[in-house]
N, C-alpha and C positions, 0 to 999 in steps of 0.2 A: 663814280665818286661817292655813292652816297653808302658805299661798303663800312667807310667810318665812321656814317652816323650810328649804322646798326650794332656796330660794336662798342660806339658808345653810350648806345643806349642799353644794349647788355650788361655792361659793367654798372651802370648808373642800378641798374635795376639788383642786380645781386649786392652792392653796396645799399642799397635800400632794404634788402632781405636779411641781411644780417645785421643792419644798426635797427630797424625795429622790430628783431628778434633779442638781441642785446635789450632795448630798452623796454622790452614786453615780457619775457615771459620770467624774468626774477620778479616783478610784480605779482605774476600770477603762481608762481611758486610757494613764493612767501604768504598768499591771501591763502592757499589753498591746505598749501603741505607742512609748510615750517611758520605756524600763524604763533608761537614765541618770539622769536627773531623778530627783531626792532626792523621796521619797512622804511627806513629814512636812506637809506644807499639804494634799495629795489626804485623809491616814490622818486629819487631823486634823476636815477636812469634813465623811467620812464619821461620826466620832463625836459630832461634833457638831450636825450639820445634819440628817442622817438619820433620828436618833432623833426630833426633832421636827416630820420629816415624818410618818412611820408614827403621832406622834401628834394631828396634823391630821387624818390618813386614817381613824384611827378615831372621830375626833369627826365628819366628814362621814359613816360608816357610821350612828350614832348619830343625826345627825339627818335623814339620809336614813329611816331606819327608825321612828322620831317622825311624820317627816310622813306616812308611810304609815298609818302607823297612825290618825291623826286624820283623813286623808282615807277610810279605810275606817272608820270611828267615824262619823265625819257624813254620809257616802252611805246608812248604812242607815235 
């Protein structure tokens, strides 16, 4: 049973890799490469989109660590 934790702690986790990938690197784009370009849609990403990857990423840590746990619970 705990097959659909791990998968949804896969999904949680690549949905965390791509919202603060989105919310990360037009920030760092823009500081680095295109430092013209007004940073209020990069600054604005990063506050908004980022926080809600890091909290994808710790709901996949969470149930990454569930399924472990019930797959070492029912192996013994």
């Amino acid at each position: 049973m705990n097959e659909p934790l791990q998968l949804w702690a896969k999904l949680f986790l690549r949905l965390a890799i791509v919202l603060l990938a989105v919310g990360l690197i037009p920030v760092l784009a823009v500081g680095t490469i295109f430092t013209e370009v007004s940073p209020l849609i990069p600054v604005m990403l990063s506050f908004l989109v980022a926080p809600l990857g890091l909290v994808a990423l710790v709901a996949s840590l969470i149930l990454a660590l569930a399924a472990a746990l019930r797959r070492r619970r029912g192996s013994s």
